[in-house]
Backbone as a chain_set.jsonl record, in Angstrom:
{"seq": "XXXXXXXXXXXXXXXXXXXXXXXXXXXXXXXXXXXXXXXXXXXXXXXXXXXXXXXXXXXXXXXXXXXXXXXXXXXXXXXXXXXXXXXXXXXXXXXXXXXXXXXXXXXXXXXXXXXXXXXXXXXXXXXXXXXXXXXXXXXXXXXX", "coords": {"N": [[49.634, 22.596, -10.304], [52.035, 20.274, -9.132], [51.0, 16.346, -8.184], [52.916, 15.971, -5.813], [52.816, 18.461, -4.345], [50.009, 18.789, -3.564], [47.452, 18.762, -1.304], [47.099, 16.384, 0.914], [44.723, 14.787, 1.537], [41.851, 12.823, 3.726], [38.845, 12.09, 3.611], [36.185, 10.776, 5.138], [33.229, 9.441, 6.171], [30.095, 7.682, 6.555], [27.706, 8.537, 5.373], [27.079, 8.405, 2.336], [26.766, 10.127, -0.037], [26.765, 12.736, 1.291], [29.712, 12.535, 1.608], [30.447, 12.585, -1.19], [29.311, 14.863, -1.835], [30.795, 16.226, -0.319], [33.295, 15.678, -0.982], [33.239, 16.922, -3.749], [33.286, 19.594, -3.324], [35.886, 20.548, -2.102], [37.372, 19.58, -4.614], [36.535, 21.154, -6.322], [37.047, 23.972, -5.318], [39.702, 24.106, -4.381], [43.485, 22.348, -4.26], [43.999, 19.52, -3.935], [44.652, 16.116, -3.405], [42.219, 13.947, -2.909], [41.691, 10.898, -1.261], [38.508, 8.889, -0.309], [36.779, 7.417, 2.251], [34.126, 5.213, 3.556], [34.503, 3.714, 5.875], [36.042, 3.286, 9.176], [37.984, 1.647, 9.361], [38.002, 1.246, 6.887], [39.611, 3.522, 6.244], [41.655, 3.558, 8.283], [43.299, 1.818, 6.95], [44.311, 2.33, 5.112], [46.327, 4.076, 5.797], [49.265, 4.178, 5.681], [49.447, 5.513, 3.553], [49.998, 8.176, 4.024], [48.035, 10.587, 4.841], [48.038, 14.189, 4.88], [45.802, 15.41, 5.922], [42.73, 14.585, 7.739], [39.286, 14.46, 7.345], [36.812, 13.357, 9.603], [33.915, 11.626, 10.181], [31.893, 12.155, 12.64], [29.886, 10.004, 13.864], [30.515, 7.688, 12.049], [29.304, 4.809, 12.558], [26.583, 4.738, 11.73], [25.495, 3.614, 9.257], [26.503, 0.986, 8.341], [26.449, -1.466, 10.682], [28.369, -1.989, 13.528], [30.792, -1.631, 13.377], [33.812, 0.504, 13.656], [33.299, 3.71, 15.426], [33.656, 7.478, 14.877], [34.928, 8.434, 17.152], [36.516, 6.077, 17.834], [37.854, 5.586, 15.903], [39.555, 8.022, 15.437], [41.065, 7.903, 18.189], [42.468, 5.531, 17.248], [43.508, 6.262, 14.885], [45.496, 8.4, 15.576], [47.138, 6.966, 17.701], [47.949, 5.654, 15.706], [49.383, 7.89, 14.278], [50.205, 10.232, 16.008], [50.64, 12.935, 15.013], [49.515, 13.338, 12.607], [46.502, 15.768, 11.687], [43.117, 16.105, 12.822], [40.167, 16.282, 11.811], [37.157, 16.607, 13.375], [33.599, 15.458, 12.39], [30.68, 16.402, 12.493], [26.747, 15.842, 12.477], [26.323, 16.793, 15.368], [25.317, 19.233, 17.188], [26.481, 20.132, 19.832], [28.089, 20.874, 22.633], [29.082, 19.441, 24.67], [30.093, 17.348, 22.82], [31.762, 17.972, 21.132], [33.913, 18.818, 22.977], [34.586, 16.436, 24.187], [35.122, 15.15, 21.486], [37.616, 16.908, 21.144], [39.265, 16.01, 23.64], [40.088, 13.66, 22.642], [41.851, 14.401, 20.951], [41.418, 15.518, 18.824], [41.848, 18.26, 15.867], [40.233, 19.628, 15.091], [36.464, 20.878, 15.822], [33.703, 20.57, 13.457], [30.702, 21.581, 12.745], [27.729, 20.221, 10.373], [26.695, 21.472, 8.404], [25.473, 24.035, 6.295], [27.563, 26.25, 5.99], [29.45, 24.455, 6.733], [31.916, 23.568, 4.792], [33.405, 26.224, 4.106], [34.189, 26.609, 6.356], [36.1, 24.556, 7.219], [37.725, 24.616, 5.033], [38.961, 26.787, 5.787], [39.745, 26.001, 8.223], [41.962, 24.021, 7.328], [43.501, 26.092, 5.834], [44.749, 27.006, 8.498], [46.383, 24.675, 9.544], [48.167, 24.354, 8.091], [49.402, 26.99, 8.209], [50.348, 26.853, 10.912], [52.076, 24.358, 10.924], [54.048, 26.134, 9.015], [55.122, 27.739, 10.346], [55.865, 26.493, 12.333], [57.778, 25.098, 11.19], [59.538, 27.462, 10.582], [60.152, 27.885, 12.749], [61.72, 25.459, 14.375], [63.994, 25.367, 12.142], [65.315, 28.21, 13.102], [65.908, 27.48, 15.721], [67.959, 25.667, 15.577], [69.747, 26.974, 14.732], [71.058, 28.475, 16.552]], "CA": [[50.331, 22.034, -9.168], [51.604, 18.885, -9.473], [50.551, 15.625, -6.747], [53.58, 16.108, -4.609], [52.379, 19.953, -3.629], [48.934, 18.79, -3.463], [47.656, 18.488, 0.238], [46.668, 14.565, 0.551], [43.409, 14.891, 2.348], [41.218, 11.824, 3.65], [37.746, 12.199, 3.869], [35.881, 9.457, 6.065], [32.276, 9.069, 6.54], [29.572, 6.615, 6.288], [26.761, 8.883, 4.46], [28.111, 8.25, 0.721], [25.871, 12.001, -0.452], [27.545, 13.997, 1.7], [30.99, 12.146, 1.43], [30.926, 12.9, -2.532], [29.358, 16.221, -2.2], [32.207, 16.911, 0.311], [34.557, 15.661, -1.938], [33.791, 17.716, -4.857], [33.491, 20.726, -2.939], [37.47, 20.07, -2.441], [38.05, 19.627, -5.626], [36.307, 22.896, -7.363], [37.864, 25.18, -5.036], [41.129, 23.831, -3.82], [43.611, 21.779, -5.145], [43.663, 18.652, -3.011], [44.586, 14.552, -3.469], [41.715, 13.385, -2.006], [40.807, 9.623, -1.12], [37.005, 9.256, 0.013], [36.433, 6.001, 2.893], [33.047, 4.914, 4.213], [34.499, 3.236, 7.399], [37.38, 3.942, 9.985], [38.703, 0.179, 9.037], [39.033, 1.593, 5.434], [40.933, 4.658, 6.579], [42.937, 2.817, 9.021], [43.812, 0.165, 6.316], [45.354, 3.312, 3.831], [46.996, 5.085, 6.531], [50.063, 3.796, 5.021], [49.527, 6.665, 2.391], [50.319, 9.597, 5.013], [47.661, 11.787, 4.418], [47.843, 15.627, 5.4], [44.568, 15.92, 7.201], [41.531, 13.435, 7.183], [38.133, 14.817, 8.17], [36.157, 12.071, 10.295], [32.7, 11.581, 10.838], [31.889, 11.322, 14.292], [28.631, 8.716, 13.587], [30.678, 6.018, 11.425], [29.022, 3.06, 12.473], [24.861, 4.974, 11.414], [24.818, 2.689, 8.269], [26.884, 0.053, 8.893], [26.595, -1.973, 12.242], [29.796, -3.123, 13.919], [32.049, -0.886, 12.742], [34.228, 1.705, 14.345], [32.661, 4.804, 15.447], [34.202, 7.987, 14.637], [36.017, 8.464, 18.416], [37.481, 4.804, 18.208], [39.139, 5.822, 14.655], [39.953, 9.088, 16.023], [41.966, 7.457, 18.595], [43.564, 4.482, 16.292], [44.772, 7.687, 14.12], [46.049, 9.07, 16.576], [47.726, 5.693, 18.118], [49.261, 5.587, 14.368], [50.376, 8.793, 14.003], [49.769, 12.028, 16.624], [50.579, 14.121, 13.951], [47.975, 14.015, 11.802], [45.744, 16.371, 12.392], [42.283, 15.283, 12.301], [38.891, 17.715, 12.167], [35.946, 15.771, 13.28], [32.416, 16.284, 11.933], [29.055, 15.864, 13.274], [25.635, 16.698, 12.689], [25.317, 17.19, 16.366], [25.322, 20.598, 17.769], [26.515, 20.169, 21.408], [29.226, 21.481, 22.817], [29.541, 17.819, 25.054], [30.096, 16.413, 22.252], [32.631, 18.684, 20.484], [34.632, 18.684, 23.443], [34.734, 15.189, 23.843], [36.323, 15.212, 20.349], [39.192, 17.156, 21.802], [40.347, 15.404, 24.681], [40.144, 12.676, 22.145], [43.174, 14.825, 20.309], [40.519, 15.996, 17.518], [42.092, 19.402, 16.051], [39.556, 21.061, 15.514], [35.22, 20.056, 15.675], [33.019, 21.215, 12.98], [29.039, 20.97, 12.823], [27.731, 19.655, 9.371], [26.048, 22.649, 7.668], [25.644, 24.898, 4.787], [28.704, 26.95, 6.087], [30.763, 23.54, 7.035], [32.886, 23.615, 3.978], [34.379, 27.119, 4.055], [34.835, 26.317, 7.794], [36.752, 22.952, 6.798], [38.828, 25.19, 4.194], [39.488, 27.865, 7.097], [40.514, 24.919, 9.32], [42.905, 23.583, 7.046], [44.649, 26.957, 5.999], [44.849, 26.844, 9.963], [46.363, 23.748, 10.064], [49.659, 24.808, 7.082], [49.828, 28.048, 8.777], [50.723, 26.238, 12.01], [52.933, 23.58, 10.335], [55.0, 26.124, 8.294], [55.439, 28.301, 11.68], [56.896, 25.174, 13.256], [59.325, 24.661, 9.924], [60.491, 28.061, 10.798], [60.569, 27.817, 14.374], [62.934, 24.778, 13.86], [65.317, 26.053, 11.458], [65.739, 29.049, 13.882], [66.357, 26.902, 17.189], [68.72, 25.137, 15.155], [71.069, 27.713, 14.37], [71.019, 29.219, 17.928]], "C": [[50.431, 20.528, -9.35], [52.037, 17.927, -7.679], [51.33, 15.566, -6.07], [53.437, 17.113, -3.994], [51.055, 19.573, -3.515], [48.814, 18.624, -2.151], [46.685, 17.226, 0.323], [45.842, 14.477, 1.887], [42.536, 13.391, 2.087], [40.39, 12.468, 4.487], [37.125, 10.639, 4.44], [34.654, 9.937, 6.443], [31.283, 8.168, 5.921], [28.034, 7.286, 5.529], [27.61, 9.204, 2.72], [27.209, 9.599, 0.051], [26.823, 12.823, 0.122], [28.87, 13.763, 1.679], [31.265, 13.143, -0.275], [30.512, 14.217, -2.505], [30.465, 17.219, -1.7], [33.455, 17.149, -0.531], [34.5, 16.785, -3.281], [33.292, 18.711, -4.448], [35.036, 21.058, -2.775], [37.674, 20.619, -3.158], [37.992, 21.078, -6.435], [36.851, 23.858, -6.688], [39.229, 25.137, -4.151], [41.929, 23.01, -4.551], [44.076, 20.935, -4.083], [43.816, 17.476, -3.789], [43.741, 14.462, -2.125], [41.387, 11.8, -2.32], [39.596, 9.736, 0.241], [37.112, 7.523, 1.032], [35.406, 6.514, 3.596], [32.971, 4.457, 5.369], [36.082, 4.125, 8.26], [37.973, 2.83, 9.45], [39.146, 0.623, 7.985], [39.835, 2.308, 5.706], [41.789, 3.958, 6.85], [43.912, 2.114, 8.005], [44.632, 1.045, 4.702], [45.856, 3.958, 4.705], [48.838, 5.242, 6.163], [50.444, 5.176, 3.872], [50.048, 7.93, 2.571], [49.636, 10.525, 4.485], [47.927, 13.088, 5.337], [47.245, 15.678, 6.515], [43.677, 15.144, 6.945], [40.312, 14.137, 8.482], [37.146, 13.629, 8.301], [34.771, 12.568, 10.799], [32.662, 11.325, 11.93], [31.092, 10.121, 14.637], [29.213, 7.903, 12.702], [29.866, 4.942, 11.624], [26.771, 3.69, 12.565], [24.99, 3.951, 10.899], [24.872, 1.597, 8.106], [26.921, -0.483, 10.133], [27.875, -2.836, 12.66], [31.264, -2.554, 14.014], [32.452, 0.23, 13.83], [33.359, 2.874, 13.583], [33.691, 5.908, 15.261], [35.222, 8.543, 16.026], [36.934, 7.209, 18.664], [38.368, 5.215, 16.309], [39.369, 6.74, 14.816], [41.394, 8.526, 16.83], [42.922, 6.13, 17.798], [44.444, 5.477, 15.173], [45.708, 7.857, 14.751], [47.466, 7.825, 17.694], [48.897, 5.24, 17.013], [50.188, 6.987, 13.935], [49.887, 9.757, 14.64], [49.796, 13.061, 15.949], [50.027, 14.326, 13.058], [46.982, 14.725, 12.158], [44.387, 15.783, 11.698], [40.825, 16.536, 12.531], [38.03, 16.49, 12.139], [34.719, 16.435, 12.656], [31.185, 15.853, 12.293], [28.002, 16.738, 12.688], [25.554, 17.354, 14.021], [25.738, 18.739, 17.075], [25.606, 20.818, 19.051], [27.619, 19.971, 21.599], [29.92, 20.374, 24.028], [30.539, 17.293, 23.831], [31.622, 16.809, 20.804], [34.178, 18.529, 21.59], [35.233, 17.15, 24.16], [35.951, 14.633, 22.345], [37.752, 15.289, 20.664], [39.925, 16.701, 22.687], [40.42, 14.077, 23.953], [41.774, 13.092, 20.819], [42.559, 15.055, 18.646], [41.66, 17.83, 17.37], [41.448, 20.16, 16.027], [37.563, 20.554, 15.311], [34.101, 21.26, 14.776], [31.837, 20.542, 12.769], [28.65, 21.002, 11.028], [26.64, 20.977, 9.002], [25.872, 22.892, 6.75], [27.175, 25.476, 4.678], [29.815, 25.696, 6.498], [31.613, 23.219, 6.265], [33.814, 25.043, 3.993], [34.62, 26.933, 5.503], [35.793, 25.533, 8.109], [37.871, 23.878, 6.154], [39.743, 26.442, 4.855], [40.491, 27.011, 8.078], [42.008, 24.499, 9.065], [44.003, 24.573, 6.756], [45.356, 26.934, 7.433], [46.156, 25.888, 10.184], [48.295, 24.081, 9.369], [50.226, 26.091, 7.304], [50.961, 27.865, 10.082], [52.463, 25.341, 11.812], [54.468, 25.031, 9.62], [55.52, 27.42, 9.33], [56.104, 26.97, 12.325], [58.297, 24.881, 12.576], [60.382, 25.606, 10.61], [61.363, 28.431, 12.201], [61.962, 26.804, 14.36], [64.039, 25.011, 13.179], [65.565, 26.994, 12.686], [66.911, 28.615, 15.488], [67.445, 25.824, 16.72], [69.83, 25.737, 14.938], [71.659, 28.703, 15.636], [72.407, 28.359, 18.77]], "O": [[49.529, 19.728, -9.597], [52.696, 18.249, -6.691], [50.881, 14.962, -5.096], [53.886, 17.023, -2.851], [50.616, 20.656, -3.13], [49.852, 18.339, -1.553], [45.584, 17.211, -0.227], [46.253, 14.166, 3.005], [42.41, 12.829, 0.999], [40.625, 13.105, 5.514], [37.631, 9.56, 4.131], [34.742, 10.957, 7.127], [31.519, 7.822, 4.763], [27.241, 6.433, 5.13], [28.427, 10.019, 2.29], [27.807, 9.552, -1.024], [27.601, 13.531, -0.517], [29.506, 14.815, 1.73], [32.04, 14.085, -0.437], [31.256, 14.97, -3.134], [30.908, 18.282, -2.135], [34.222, 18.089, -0.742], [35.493, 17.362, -3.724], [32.508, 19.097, -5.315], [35.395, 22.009, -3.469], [38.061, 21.786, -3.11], [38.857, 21.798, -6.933], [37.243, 24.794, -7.385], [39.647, 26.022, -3.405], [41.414, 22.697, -5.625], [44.624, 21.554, -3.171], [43.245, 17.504, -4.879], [44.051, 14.677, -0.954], [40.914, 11.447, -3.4], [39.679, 10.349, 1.306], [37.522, 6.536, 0.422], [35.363, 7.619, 4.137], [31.951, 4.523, 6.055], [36.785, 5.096, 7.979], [38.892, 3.287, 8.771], [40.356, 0.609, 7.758], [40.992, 1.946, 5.493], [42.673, 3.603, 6.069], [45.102, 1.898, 8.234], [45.207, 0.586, 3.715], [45.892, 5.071, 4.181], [49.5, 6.258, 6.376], [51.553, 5.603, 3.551], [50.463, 8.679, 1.687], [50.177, 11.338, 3.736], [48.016, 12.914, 6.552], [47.663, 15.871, 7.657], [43.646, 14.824, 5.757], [40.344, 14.27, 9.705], [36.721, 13.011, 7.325], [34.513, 13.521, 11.534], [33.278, 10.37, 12.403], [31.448, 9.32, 15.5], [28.372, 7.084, 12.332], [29.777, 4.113, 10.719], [25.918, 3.144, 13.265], [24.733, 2.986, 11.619], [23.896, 0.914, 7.797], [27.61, 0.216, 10.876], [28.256, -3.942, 12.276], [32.343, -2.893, 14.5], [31.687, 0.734, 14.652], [32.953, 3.108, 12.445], [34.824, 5.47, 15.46], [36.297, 9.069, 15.737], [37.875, 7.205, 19.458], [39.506, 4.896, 15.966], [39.807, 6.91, 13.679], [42.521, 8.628, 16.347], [44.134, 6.048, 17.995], [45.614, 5.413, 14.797], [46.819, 7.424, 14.445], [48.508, 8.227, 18.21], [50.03, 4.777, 17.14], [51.311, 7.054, 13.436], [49.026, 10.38, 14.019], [49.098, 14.05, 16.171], [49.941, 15.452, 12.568], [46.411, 14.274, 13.151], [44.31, 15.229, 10.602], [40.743, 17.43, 13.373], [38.045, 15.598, 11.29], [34.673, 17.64, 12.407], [30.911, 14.653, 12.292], [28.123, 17.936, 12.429], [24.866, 18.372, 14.096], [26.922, 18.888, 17.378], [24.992, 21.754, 19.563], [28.287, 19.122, 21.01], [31.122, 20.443, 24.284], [31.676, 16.88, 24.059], [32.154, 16.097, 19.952], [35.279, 18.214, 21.141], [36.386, 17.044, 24.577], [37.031, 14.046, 22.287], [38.676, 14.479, 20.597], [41.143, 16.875, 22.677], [40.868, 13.189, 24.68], [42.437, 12.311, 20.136], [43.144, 14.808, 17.591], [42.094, 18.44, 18.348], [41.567, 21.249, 16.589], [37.452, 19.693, 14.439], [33.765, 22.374, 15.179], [31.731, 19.324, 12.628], [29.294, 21.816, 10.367], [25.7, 21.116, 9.785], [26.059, 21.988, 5.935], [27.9, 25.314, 3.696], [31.005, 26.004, 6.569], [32.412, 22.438, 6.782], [35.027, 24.868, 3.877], [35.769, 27.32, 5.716], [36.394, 25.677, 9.174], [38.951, 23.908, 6.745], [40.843, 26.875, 4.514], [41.607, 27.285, 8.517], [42.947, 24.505, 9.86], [45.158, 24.358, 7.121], [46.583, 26.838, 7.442], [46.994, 26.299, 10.988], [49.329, 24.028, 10.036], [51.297, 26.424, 6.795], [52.024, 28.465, 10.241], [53.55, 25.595, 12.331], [55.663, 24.792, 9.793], [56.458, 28.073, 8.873], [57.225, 27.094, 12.818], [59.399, 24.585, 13.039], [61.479, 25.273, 11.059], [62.444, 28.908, 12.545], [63.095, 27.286, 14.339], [65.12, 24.818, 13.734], [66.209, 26.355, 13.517], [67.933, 29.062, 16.007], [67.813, 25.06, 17.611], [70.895, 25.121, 14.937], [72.58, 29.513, 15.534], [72.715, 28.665, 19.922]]}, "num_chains": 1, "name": "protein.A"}
């Protein structure tokens, strides 16, 4: 597949272990352009790139102090483009805190696990399932 069929995924969190192990979970079983950022400022500051889908830490500013947290680059996404869809990710397990996400225009909130990668890769079929149901929806209401 070459990088114009690839799906141009941004990964975003501030633990650099689980960023790269994320990332090359990606890579070995999907085929994915991914770029990897440690802050929301970096994201923000490639958004320019139009990725696909960008999964966001919800704790951004643990390692760094100062920095956007993962609900204030949630909403600056979202401020730049509504149509990105965005999956947040958290250690935390509370269903506050998930739904919080969503009225924040999160698509979908996953908890940081063993199973949070095939859940991530579930999400995103989710996400091109949706999208290529809308293609055809459009063409249709077009010829009506």
């Amino acid at each position: 597949m070459n990088n114009e069929n690839k799906i141009h995924l941004f990964l975003v969190d501030d633990d650099p272990l689980f960023l790269r192990s994320l990332e090359i979970e990606f890579l070995q079983h999907a085929d994915f352009n991914i770029e990897t950022y440690a802050t929301g400022e970096l994201c923000m500051g490639a958004m320019s790139r139009n990725p696909d889908v960008i999964i966001l830490d919800y704790h951004l500013d643990g390692v760094v102090k100062g920095v956007m947290n993962g609900l204030e680059t949630l909403d600056k996404i979202k401020d730049y483009n509504p149509d990105i869809p965005v999956i947040m990710l958290s250690s935390q397990d509370r269903i506050e805190v998930a739904i919080n996400c969503m009225h924040h225009r999160a698509f979908d909130y996953v908890v940081k696990s063993e199973t949070a990668f095939m859940r991530l890769q579930k999400i995103i079929t989710t996400i091109f399932q949706y999208k290529k149901m809308e293609k055809q929806l459009n063409w249709y209401m077009e010829r009506m």
